[in-house]
N, C-alpha and C positions, 0 to 999 in steps of 0.2 A: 317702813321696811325698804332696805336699798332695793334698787333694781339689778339682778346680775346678768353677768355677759351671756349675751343668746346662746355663743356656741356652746360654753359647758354644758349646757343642759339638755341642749341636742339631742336625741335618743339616735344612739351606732347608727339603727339599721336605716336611718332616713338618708343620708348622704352617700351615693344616692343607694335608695332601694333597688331591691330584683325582686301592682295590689288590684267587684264588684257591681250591686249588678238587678235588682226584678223587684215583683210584685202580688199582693194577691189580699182581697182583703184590707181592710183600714182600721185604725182605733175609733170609728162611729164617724168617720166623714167621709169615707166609698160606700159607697150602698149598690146593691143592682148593677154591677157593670155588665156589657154586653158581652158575649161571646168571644175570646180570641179570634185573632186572623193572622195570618202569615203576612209579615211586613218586612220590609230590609231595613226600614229607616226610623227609629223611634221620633216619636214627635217630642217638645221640648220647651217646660216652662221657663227654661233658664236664658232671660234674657235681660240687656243693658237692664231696663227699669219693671225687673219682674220682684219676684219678693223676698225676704228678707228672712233670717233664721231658717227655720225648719220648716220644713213646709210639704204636700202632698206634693209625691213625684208624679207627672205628668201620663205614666205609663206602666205596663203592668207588664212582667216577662215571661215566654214559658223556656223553659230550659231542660236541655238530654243532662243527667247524671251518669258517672260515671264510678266505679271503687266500691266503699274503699279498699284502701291496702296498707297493713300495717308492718311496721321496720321496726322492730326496738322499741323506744317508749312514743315514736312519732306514728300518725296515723291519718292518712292523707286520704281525701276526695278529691275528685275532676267535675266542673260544671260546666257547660258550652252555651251561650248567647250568641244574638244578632249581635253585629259591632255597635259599640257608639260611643260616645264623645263622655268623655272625663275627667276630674280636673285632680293634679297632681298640687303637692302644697310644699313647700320649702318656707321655715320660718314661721314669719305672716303671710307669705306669697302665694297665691293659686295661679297655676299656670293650666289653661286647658290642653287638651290632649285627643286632637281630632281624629276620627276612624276617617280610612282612605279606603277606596275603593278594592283596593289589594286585600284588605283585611278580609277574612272569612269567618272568624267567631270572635266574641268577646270570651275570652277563655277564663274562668275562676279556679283556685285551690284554695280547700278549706286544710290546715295540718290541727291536729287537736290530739287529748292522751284518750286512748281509748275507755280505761276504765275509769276516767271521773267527769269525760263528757269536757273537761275542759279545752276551751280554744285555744290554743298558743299565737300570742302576738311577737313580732320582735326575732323573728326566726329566719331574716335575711333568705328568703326564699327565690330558689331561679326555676327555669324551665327551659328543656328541651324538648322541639317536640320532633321524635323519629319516626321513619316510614322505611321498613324492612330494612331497620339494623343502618340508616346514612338520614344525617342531619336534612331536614326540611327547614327547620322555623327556630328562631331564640331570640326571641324579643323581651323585654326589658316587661317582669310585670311587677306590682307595685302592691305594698300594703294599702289596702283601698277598705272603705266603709258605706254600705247599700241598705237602704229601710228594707228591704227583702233579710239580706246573708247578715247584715252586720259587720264584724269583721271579718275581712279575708283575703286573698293575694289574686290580683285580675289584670288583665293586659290584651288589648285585641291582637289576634296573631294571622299570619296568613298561613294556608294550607295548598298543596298540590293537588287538589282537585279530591273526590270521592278516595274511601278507602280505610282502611284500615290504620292507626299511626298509636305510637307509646308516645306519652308525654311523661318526661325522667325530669321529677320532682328533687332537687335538693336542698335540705337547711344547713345552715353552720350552725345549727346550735341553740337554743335560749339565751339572749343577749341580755339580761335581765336575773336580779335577783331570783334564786328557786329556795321555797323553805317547806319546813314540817317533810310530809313523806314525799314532795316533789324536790328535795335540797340535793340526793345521787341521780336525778332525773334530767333529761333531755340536755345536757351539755354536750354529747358527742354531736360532730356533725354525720348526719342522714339520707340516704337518698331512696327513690322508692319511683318503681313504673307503673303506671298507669295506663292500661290499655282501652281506646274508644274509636269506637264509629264516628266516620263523616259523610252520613249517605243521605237520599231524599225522606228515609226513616225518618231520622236523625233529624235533620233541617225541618221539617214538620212541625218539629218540638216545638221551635226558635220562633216562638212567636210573640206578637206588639199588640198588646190591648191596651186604648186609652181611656183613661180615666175624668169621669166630669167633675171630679173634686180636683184636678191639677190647679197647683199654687193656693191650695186653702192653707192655711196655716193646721198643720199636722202630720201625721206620716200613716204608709199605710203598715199590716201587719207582717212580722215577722215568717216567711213563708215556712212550712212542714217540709222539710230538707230528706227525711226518713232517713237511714242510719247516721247524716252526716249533722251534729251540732248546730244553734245559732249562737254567735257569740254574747251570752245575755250578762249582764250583770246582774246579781242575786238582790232580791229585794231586801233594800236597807234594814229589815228587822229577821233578816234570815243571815245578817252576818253577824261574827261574835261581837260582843263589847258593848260601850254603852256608846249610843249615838249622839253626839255633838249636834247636829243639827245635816239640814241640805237648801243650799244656796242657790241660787240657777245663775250660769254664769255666761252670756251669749249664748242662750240657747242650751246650753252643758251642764247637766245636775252636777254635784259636786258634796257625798255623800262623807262627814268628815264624822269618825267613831275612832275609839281609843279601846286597846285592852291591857289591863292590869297584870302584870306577872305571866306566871304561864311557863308555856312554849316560847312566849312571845317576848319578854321583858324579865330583866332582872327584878332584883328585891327593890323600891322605891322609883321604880321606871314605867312607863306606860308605852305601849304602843298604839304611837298614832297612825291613824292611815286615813287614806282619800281614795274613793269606789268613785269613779266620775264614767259619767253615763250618758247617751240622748235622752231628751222627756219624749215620753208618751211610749216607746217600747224598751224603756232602759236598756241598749245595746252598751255594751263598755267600749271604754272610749280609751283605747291604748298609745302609746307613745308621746304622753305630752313631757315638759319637764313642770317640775310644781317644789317650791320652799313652802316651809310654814317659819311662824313667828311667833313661840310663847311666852306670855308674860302672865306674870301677877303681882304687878304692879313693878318690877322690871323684868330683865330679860330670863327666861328659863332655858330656851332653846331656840336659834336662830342656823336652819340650816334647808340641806335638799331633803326631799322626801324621795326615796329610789323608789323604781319600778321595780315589781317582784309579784312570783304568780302562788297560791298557796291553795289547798285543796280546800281549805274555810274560807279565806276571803277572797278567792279569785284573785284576779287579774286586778293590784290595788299600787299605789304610790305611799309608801311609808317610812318610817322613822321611831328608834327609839330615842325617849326622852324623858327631864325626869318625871314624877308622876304627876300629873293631872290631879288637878282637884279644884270643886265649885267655884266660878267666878274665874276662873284664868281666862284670858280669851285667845282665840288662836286666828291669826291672820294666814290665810293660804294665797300665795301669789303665785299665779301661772305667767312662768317665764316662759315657756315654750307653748303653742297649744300642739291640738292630737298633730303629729307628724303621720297621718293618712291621706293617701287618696280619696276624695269623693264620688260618690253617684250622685245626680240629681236628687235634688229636697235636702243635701246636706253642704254643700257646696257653699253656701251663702252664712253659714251658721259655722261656731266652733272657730273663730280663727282671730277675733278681736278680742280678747279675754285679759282681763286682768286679776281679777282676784277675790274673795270672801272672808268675811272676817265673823267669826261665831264667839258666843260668850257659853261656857261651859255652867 
């Protein structure tokens, strides 16, 4: 399967973006952690020769919420952290992205549709954050990916002190395929305020608990957000179609199932699609670029598979093609990987990937 050119497969919103964040709980390798404390400074497994793939993040977060508030078909939350250090991804590349002393929160937005719970990825999201009606703060936040939130938009911001402030959320839109009863959905662009406290209330929240499982190989659990979604990917037997197989690819499940006709494909066509995931909390894994290659015994389909959000398969990368049938096998090459920001325990993982090949 040739290799193609990086930039086409690009996902819009990464270049650059306008993205993460906590803890609580583990998949059976945090046990007993000790009591929160108020901490400025998170401590930090991520170092030159620390570990590799996936791994338990070093610390645990509490966070003030904020919302929601919903506009239209978009439906937004506010999350506030201590600052810290994150790393941004261009390509292959991670570049980290240090908290300064100026910073006063790690600030997060979650945008999602209200009534299917789903998270919208791909929504070129900005922020301003206002203090009686005159700009304080507009820093650059980024589609980011946290073992706590999953997917969602975070950036450490500075504040003028205690008070009162609107953080004025807006998206351009769903940059990505919309289908079934999401295809007249979220293409307008949307904006939406959100109003929060920044007092000693508040700061109380912001707190650092470390964990004695940091750098085990694992992650911990997805945290209880209460009205506001985790970006999950649906468990591979709770999407429609028949299952092809899942491959682990750097750390990255890679869930590849097909459906016959439908909604979805014409007469002699299948839809193929790819649910790519983290292991061990299956969080989706949005903005990569990904071809497939089918043969039976020559070529059937040699193309991109698009990004497209759909209220049965979520948040998936697919393609119609002709119909599948036993024994084809289908090669999936990730030309791009996830275009997200990371938190620690994912930083190290998701970014070397080349590809899976299943036999049907």
């Amino acid at each position: 399967m040739r290799r193609r050119r990086l930039l086409r497969a690009l996902p819009a919103a990464a270049l650059p973006a306008v993205a993460g964040c906590l803890g609580d709980g583990s998949d059976g390798t945090v046990t007993s952690p000790p009591e929160p404390t108020s901490q400025s400074t998170p401590p930090t497994t991520s170092k030159p020769d620390g570990p590799t793939g996936v791994y338990v993040q070093s610390y645990r977060e509490g966070m003030a919420m904020f919302g929601p508030v919903t506009n239209g078909d978009f439906t937004f939350g506010l999350m506030l952290a201590v600052p810290h250090d994150f790393w941004t991804v261009t390509g292959t590349e991670r570049e980290a992205k240090k908290k300064t002393d100026e910073h006063a929160v790690h600030l997060m937005a979650q945008v999602w549709h209200e009534e299917s719970g789903q998270v919208l990825a791909d929504t070129s999201l900005s922020v301003e954050i206002l203090q009686d009606g005159e700009l304080v703060s507009e820093e650059v936040i980024y589609p980011m990916l946290s073992q706590r939130m999953g997917f969602h938009y975070g950036g450490n911001f500075t504040l003028a002190g205690d008070g009162s402030y609107t953080a004025k959320l807006s998206v351009a839109g769903l940059q990505i395929g919309r289908m079934g009863s999401f295809a007249d959905k979220f293409a307008e662009p949307t904006t939406a305020e959100v109003d929060f406290e920044f007092t000693k209330q508040v700061r109380d929240k912001l707190t650092i608990q470390e964990l004695d499982a940091a750098g085990d190989k694992g992650a911990i659990r997805p945290m209880q957000m209460g009205d506001m979604p985790v970006g999950l990917a649906p468990k591979p037997d709770a999407l429609p179609g028949t299952t092809i197989g899942t491959e682990r690819v750097d750390d990255a499940d890679l869930v590849a199932k097909y459906v016959e006709g439908g909604r979805f494909a014409g007469s002699g066509e299948s839809y193929l699609y790819v649910s790519a995931r983290t292991p061990y909390n299956d969080l989706l894994l949005p903005m990569m670029g990904l071809d497939a290659l089918v043969r039976d015994g020559q070529t059937k389909f040699d193309g991109q598979l698009s990004r497209a959000v759909d209220p049965d398969l979520s948040y998936h990368y697919g393609a119609t093609v002709p119909s599948l049938q036993s024994g084809d096998e289908v090669e999936i090459e990730v030309v791009v990987p996830p275009q997200v920001a990371r938190h620690e325990g994912y930083e190290r993982a998701f970014l070397q990937m080349d590809g899976a090949t299943y036999v049907i």
